[in-house]
N, C-alpha and C positions, 0 to 999 in steps of 0.2 A: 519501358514497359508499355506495350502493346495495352488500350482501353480494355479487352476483355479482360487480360489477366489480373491474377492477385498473387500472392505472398503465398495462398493456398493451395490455390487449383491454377494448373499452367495450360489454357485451353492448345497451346500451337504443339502441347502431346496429341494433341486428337485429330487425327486426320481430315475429319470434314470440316475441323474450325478453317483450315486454308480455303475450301470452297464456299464458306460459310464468310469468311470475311472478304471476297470480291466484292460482297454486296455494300450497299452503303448502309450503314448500322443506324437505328433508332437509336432516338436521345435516351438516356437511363433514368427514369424515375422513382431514384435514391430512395426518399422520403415512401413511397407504396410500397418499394420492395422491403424498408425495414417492418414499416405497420404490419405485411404479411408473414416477415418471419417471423414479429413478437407473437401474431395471433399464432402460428403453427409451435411456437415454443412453447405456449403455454399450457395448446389442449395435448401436448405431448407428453406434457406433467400430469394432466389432469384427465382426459379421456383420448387415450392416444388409439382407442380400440375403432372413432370416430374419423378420425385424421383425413383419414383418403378421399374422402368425401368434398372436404374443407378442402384438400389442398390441389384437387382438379379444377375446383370453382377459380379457388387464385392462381394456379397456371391458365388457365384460360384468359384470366384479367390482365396479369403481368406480360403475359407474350400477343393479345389480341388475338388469339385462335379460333377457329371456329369450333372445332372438339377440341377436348384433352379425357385419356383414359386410363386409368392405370388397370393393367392386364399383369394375373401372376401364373407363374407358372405350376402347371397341373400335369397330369395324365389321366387319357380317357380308357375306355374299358378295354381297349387292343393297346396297351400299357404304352399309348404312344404321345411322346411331348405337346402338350398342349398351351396357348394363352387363354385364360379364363378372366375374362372380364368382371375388376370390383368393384369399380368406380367409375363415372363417365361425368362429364358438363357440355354444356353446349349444344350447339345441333345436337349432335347423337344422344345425349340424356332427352331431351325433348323430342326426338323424331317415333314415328309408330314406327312397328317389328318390322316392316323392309326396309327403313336406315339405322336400325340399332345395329352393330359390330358384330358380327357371328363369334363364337372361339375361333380361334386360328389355329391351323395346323403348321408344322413346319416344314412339310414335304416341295423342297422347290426353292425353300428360303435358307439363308446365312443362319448361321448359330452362332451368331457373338454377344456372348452373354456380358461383353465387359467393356464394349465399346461405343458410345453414340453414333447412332444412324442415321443419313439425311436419305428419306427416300421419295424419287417424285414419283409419283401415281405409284405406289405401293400394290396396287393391285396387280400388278406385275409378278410379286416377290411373296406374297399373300393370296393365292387362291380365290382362299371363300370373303375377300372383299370386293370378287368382282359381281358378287350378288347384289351389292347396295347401291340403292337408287341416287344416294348423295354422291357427286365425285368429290375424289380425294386429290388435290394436287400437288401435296406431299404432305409429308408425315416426319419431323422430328422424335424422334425415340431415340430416349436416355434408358439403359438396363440398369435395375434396381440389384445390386450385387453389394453382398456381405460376407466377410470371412472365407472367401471361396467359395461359397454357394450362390449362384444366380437364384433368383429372387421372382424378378418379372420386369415389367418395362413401364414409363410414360411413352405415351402417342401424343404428343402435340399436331395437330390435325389443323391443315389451311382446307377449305374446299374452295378458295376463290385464288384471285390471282397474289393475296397476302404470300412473302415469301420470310422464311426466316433468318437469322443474323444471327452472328458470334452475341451479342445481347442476352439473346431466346435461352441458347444452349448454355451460358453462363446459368440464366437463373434457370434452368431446367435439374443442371446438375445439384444446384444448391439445393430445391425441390426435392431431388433424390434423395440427399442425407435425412431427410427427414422420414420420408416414405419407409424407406429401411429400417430408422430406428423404431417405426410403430409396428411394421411390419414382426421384426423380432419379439418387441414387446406382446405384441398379440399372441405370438407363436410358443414363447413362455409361459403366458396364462393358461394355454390350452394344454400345457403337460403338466402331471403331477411332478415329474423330476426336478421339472424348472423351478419347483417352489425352493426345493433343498441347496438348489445352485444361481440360485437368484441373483446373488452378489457377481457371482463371473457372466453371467447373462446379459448384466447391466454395467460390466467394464465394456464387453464387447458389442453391445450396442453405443457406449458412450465413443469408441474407438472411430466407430464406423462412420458419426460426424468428422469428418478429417478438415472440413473449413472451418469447425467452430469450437473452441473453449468452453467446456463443459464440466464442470466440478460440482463439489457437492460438498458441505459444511456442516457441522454439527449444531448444537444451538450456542455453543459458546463463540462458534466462528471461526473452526477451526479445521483445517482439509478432511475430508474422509476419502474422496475420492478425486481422482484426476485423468481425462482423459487423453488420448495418443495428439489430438487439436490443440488440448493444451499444455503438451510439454512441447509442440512446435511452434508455438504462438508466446510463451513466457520462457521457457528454455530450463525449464525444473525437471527431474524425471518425476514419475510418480515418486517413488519410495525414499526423496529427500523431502518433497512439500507435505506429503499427509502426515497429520500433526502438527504442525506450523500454523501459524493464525493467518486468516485472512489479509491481515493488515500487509502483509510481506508486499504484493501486487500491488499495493497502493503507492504513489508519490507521499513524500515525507508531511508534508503539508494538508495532505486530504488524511493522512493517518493522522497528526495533531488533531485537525479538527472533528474525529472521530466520525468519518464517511463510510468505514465498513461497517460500524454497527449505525447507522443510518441509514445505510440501505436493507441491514438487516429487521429495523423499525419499521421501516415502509411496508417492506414484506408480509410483514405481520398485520400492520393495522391497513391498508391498503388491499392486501392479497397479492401485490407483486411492486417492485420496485424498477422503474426503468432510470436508464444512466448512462450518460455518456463522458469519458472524464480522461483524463490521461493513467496510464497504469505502467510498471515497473515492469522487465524483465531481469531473467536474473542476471546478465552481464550489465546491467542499470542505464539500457537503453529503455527508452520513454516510447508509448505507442497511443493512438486515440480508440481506447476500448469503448463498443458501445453493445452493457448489457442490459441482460432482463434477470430478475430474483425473484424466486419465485419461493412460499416453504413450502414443508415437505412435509405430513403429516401422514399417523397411522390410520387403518380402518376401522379406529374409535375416535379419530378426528384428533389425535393426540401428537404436536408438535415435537419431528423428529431432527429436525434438521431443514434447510434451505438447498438449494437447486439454480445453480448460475449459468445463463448458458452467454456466450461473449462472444463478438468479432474484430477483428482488427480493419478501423473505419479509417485510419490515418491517410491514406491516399485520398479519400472523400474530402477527409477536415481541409487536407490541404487546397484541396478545389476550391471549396467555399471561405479560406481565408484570401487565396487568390483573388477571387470575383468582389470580397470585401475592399481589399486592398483597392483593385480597379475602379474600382464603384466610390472610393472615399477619392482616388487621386482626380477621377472626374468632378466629382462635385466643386473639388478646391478648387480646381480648375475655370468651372462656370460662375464658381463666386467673387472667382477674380475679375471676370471679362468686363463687366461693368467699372469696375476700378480701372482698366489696362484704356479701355475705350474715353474713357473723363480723360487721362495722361494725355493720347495724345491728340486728343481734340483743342 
């Protein structure tokens, strides 16, 4: 297994990941990339209406950008396809009105709404960027696409000689799951129908995280909901685990010492429980789950249930047991040298 991929997402389906990986890849900074998906997990429970804002900031940090934008798709008054910018960081959040991003037209450009783009000097392929006084010297864009419907895009934006890696486009896409699922959630609140089909709203936004384990528990701690991440991630369908207790996904040992309703305690009195622990599949393969718990409360603050969202970190664990390992056989090593040099003096 190639560094970019996972279990989840297979970047060498993606065309540009082969042009993308000639390059020499930046080291992965594990430990940032989980801090920022716990904060994006959490305001996606709690103000997912904000998200985009938040989550251009952290694509700019995680990939070293100079912009990043997330741009959704519109039409203007000649009913013709547009990008309309929601969110920006970086240069362009900061620059006056001749380097802010104009809407884009797509007269000239590709229309692939379901593919990641690497484009250098994008101005080429985009028109009205060649209005802006910032150069662009390329432009990573992930399409934000759900259930069929294109959505809009991430622009990860270099304007220097910064180039991007199979790394970038890893955590770009991961980025997207998230975009999407606020995106729909916002798009919910804003219809009345959406209130009466809430429930299927929130399968298919749960769905559409496809790298992450996403469930939801009642207050006794027992499945309500399952999503498509985590019937490929634990191997239950939905319509076998809801109803079943939490406990099922636990090792026999973390269930004894009663760990799902400790992380459900934390939740509670904390406001979220983070965790990283071994957990169960149902052929009783063992994986290193590292989630977040968060509860789940009505708009009278009234405790309805919990909100788990999980990834499968076991290639990680196994790294840093690696580097333990190595790290323990040097030390013995150096603690002997003085012993080995007394011998044969």
């Amino acid at each position: 297994m190639e560094p970019w991929q996972t279990p989840q997402t297979n970047l060498t389906d993606i065309p540009i990941a082969q042009e993308l990986s000639r390059r020499i890849p930046r080291s992965a900074d594990l430990q940032a990339e989980n801090r920022a998906l716990q904060i994006l997990a959490r305001q996606l429970a709690t103000s997912p209406h904000t998200l985009l804002k938040t989550l251009v900031a952290i694509a700019q940090d995680l990939c070293s950008a100079g912009s990043v934008g997330v741009c959704l798709l519109a039409e203007n008054a000649d009913s013709e396809q547009i990008w309309r910018w929601e969110a920006l960081a970086g240069a362009w959040a900061a620059a006056e009105k001749t380097n802010k991003p104009p809407t884009l037209r797509f007269s000239g450009a590709g229309r692939d709404f379901q593919t990641p783009q690497l484009y250098l000097h994008p101005e080429q392929y985009f028109t009205d960027l060649q209005q802006l006084e910032m150069p662009i010297a390329e432009a990573l864009v992930v399409p934000l696409y759900a259930v069929n419907q294109p959505l809009g895009a991430i622009w990860i934006v270099s304007h220097d000689s910064r180039q991007f890696d199979t790394e970038d486009l890893r955590i770009a896409i991961a980025l997207a799951d998230f975009a999407v699922a606020a995106l729909q959630i916002d798009r919910a609140d804003r219809t009345a129908s959406a209130f009466r089909d809430r429930e299927n709203h929130l399968q298919l936004i749960l769905d559409s995280a496809k790298d992450y384990s996403i469930f939801t528990l009642d207050t006794g701690g027992h499945f309500t909901s399952w999503n498509a991440g985590s019937e490929r991630l634990l191997g239950y369908a939905e319509a076998e685990i809801v109803g079943q207790h939490g406990r099922i996904i636990f090792t026999p040992e973390d269930s004894a010492a009663r760990k799902p309703e400790l992380e459900m305690h934390l939740a509670l009195t904390e406001g979220k429980a983070e965790n990283e622990r071994w957990h169960l599949r149902k052929d009783g393969s063992r994986f290193w789950g590292s989630g977040l718990v968060m509860p789940l409360r009505d708009a009278a603050g009234e405790l309805q249930g919990f909100l788990k969202i999980m990834q499968d970190k076991t290639e990680r664990r196994q790294i840093e047991e690696s580097l333990r390992q190595s790290e323990n056989r040097y030390r013995t090593l150096a603690d002997a040298v003085p012993q080995l040099m007394w011998i044969n003096t």
